[in-house]
C-alpha positions in Angstrom: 140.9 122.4 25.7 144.7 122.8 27.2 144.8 123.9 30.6 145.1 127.1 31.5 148.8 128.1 32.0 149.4 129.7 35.8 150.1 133.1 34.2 146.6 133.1 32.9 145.4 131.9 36.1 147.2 134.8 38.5 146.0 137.4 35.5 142.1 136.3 36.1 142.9 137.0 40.0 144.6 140.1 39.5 141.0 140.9 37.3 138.8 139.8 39.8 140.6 141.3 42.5 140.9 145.1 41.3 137.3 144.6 39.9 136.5 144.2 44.3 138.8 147.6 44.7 137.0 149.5 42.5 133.6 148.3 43.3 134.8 149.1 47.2 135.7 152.5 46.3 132.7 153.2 45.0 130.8 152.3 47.5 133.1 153.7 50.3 131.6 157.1 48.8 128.4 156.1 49.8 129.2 154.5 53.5 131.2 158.3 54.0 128.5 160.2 54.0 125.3 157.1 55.2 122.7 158.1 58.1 123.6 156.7 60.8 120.5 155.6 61.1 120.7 153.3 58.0 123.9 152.0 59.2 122.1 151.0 62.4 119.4 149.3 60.7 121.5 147.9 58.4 123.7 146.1 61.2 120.6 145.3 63.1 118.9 143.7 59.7 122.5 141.8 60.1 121.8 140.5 63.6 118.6 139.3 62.9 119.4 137.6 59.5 122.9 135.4 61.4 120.2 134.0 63.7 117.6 133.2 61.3 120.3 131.6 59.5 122.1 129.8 62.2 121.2 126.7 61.2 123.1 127.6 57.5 126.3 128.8 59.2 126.2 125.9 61.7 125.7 123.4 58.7 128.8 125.5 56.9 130.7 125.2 59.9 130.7 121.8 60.3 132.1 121.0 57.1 134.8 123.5 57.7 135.6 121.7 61.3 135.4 118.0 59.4 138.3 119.6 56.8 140.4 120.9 59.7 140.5 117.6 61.1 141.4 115.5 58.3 143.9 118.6 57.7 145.2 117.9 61.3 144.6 121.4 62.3 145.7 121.9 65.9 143.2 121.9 68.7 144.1 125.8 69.3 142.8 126.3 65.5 140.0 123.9 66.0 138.6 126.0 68.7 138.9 129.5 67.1 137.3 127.4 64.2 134.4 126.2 65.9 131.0 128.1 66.1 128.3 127.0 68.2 124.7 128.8 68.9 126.3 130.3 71.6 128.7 131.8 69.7 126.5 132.6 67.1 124.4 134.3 69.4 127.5 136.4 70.6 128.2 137.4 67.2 124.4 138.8 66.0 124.7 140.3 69.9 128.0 142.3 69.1 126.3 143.5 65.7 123.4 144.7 68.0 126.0 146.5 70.0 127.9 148.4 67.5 124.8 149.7 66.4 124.3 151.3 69.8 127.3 152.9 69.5 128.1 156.7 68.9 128.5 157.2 65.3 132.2 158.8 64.9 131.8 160.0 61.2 131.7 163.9 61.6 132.4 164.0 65.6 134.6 167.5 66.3 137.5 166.0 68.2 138.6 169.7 69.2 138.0 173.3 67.4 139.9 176.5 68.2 139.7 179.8 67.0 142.9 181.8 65.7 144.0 185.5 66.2 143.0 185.8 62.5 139.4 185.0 63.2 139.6 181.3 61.6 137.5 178.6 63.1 139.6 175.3 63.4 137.2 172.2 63.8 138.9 168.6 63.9 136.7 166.4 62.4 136.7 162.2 62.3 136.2 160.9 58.6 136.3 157.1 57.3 139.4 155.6 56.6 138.0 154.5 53.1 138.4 150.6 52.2 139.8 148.0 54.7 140.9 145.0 53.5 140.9 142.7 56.5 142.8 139.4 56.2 142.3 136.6 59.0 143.2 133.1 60.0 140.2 130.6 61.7 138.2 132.6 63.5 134.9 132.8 61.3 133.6 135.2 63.5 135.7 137.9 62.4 133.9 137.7 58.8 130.8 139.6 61.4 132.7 142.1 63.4 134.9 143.5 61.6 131.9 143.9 58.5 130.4 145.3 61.4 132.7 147.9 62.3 133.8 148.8 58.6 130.1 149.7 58.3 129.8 151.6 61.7 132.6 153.7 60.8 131.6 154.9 57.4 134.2 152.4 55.5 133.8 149.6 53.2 135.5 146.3 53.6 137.5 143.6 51.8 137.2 140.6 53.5 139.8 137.7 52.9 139.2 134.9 55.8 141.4 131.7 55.9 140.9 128.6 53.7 140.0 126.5 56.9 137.0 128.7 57.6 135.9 129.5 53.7 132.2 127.9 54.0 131.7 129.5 57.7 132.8 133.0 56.6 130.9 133.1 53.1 127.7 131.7 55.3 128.0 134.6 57.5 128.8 137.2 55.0 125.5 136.3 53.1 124.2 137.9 56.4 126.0 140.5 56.2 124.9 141.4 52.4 121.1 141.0 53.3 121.5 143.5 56.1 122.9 145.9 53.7 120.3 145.5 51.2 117.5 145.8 53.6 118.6 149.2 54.3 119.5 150.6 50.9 123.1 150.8 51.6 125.6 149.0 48.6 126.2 145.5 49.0 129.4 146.0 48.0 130.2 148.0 50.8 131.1 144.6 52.6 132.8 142.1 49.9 134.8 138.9 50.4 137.5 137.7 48.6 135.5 134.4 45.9 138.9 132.5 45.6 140.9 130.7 48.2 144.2 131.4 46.4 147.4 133.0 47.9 147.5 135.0 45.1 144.1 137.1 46.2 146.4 137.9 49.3 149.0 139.0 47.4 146.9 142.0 45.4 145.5 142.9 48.1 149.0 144.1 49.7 150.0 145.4 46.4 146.7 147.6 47.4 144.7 147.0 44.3 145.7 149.8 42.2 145.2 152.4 45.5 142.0 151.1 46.3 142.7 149.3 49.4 143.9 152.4 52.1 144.7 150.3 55.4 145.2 146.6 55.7 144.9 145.1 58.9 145.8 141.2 59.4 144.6 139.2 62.5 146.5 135.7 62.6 149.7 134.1 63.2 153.0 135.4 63.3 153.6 134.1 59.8 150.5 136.4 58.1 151.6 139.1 59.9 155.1 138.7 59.1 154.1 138.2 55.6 151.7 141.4 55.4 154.3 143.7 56.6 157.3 142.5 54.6 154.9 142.6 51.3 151.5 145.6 51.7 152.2 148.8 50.0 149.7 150.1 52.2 149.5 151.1 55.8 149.4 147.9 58.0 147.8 147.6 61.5 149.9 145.4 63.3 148.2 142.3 65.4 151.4 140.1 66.5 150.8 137.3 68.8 149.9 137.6 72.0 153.1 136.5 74.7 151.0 138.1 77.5 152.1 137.8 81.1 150.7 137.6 84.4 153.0 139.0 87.7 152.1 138.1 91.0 153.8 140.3 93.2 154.5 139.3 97.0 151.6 141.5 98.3 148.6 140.1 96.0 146.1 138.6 97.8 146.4 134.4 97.2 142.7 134.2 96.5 142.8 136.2 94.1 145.9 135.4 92.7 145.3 131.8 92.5 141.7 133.0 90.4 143.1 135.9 87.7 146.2 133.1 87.2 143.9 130.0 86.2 141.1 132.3 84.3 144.0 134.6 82.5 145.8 130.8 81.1 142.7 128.4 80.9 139.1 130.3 79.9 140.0 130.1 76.5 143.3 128.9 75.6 143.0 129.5 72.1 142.7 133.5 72.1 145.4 136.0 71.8 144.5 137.3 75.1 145.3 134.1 77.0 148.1 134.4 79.7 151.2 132.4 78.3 153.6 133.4 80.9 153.5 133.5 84.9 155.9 135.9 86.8 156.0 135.5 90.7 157.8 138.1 92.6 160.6 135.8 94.5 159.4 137.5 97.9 156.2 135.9 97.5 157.1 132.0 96.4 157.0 130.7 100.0 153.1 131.6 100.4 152.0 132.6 96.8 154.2 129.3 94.2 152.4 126.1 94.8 149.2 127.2 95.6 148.9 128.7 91.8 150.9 126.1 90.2 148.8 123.4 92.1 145.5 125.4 90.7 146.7 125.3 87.5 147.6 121.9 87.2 144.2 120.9 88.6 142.2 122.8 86.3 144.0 120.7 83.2 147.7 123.3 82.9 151.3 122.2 81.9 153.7 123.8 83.5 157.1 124.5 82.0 159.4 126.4 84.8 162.5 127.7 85.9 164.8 125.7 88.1 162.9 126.8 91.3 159.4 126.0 89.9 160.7 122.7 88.9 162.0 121.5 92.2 158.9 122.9 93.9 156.2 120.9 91.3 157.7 118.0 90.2 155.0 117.3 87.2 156.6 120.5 85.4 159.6 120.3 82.7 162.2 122.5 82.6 161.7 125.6 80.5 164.0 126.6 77.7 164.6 130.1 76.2 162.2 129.6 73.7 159.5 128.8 76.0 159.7 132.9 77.1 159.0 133.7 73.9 156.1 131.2 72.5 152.7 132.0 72.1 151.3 128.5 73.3 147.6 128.9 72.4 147.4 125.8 74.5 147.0 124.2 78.2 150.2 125.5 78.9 152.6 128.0 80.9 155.7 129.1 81.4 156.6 130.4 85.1 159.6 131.9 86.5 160.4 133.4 89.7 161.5 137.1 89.3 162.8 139.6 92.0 159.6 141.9 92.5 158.4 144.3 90.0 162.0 145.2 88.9 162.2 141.6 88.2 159.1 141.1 86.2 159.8 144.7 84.0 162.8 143.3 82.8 161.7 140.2 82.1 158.8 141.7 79.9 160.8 143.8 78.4 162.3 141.3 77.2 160.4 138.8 76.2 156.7 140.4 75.2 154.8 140.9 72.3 153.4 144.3 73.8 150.2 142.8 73.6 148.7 142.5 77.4 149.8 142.2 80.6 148.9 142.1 84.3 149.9 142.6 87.7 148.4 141.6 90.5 149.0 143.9 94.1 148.0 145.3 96.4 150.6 147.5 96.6 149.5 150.9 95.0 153.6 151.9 94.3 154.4 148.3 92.7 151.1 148.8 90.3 152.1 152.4 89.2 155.7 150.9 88.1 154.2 148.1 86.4 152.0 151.1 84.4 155.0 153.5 83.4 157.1 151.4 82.9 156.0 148.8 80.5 154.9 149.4 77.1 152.1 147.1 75.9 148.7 147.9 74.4 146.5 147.0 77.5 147.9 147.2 81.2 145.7 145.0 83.7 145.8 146.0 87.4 144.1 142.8 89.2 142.0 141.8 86.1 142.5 138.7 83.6 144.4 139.5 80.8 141.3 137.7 78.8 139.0 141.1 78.9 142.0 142.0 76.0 138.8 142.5 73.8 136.7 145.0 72.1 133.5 143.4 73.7 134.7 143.9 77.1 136.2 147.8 76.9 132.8 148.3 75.4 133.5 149.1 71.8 131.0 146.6 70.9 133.6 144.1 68.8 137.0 144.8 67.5 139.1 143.5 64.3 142.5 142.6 66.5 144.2 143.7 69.2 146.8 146.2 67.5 150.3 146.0 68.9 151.7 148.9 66.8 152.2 152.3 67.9 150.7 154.4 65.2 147.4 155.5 64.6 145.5 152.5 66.7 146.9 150.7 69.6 145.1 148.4 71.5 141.6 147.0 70.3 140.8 148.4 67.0 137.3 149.4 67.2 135.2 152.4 65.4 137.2 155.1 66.4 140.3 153.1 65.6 139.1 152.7 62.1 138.8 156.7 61.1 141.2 159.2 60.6 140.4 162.9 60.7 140.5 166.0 58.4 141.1 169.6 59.2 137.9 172.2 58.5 138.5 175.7 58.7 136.1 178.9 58.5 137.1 182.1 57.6 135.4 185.5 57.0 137.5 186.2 53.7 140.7 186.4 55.1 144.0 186.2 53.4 147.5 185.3 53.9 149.9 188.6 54.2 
């Protein structure tokens, strides 16, 4: 038998892909209008069945981690990579959690009445089908299945290659929750093949089934969704968040939200990759943090000032203000106050997250106005940039757009909303 020719091949995927958009669409009928009580049950049926099957999706995950090795992933992948019962546990609990949350399927945002008489309810409704496509992180396979579910949608899943057998492990989760309470297993599907292709007919939007895509990965997915999807896109860039240090923060506290904001997990988008010190401050505030980072395991890559003042650190280049390291290391500059650090993350940001820590109320309320990134940290570590942590259970990315969702992309993020209107038989004159 000759092999098959690659047109043949891309025509099977082009098949099997629109044969997941329609069965999403049907089944995005159903989710529209499911109790939420079955879509609690359902995601608690999920919980139970990820840590009954731990040992599965730990087994799955090793192979996975074994490949990215001999594939010389970098340690930054390896980590998002990894799952461990710990994380596993953190996964079933963030399932649990969105199931505690408010449904938002039928929630009247505002109503109003009209001279006329007509009754003008706002109303939140599903977004329809997601198609989600990630890099790595395995664990995204559970929350954003999760979410779609909460929110009335149905989902499309298409993880990376490097995380195939984790995310397939975990979805078979997912599927048995759905079953146990009646709801269609097809309401959360992932993509069978590992081949670009698959990517590719999902942006085309699978012949209007797919409504929103929403990618969570490098800059090269991202770039690559917008430039090709025919569909809406949210937007999760990388995260170049910064940290400023103004002259009146308190060093304690300084030297604490620096080291936890780089080094708690250096792998996330919501790592620090940048530290600005207000110039004012370098006397009492510079070595003390650099000195903190560099004992807790940080490379340092600074302007001319931080160079002369820590000898281990190398000299920064432009780039450096612009790289997302993912890695033990920073980049820190000395700026001239909060004018200083404004400009400079004007500049440079991904308008993902930043912070400022003050103590001065009229240096914080600039920082606020007058930058223009998703989430705005007043003395905090720019690591609670997660759904988890503002409480919305889990999230699908951190969205660094400015339509629709902003910020973590949680329930409410994924619904849109529809106009009702009552009337008493009245017409137009």
């Amino acid at each position: 038998m000759l092999d098959k020719t690659l047109s043949e091949d891309r025509q099977e995927i082009e098949a099997l892909m629109l044969e997941l958009g329609r069965k999403a669409r049907a089944a995005a009928r159903v989710m529209a209008i499911a109790p939420e009580e079955k879509k609690n049950l359902a995601l608690r049926e999920m919980a139970k069945s990820i840590i009954a099957r731990s040992s599965e999706i730990l087994a799955a995950n090793a192979i996975d981690m074994q490949a990215g090795k001999e594939n010389g992933l970098a340690a930054s992948f390896l980590d998002r990579l990894k799952l461990t019962e710990e994380r596993i546990k953190a996964m079933a609990n963030g399932l649990e959690a969105i199931a505690e949350l408010p449904d938002p399927v039928g929630t009247v945002t505002a109503e109003w009445d009209r001279p006329n008489g007509l009754h003008i309810e706002r109303v939140r409704t599903p977004l329809g089908v997601i198609g989600i496509i990630y890099e790595s992180r395995p664990n995204v396979t559970a929350d954003a299945g999760g979410l779609c579910l909460k929110s009335g949608n149905a989902a499309i899943l298409r993880g990376g290659t490097d995380s195939v057998n984790s995310s397939r492990a975990i979805h078979a989760c997912l599927v048995e929750g759905l079953e146990k309470a009646s709801l269609p297993k097809d309401a959360i599907q992932i993509v069978p093949t590992t081949d670009r292709a698959a990517v590719g007919e999902m942006l085309r939007g699978l012949d209007g089934n797919i409504d929103v895509i929403v990618p969570r990965g490098g800059r090269g997915l991202v770039e690559r969704v917008q430039s090709e999807a025919r569909v809406p896109v949210f937007a999760h860039l990388e995260g170049v968040c910064h940290v400023y240090v103004d002259a009146s923060a308190d060093l304690e506290m300084a030297k604490e939200i620096s080291v936890n904001s780089k080094m708690r997990r250096t792998g996330i988008c919501g790592a620090a990759e940048t530290l600005l010190i207000d110039r004012q401050g370098a006397d009492s505030h510079l070595r003390p943090i650099l000195k903190e980072l560099v004992e807790n395991g940080c490379q340092i890559r600074g302007d001319e000032t931080v160079v002369k003042s820590l000898p281990v650190a190398e000299s920064a280049t432009e780039e450096d203000w612009y790289t997302e390291y993912l890695a033990p290391v920073i980049s820190v500059r000395l700026v001239d106050g909060v004018d200083g650090a404004i400009a400079h993350i004007g500049k440079y940001s991904s308008n993902h997250t930043e912070a400022i820590i003050a103590q001065e109320p009229a240096a914080v309320e600039r920082f606020f106005s007058e930058i223009d990134s998703a989430i705005l940290l007043h003395n905090a570590s720019t690591q609670f940039a997660d759904g988890g942590e503002f409480g919305m259970g889990a999230e699908i990315g951190i969205a660094t757009g400015k339509m629709h969702a902003r910020g973590p992309v949680g329930v409410e993020q994924l619904t849109s909303f529809k106009y009702q209107v009552r009337g008493n038989g009245q017409t137009r004159p």
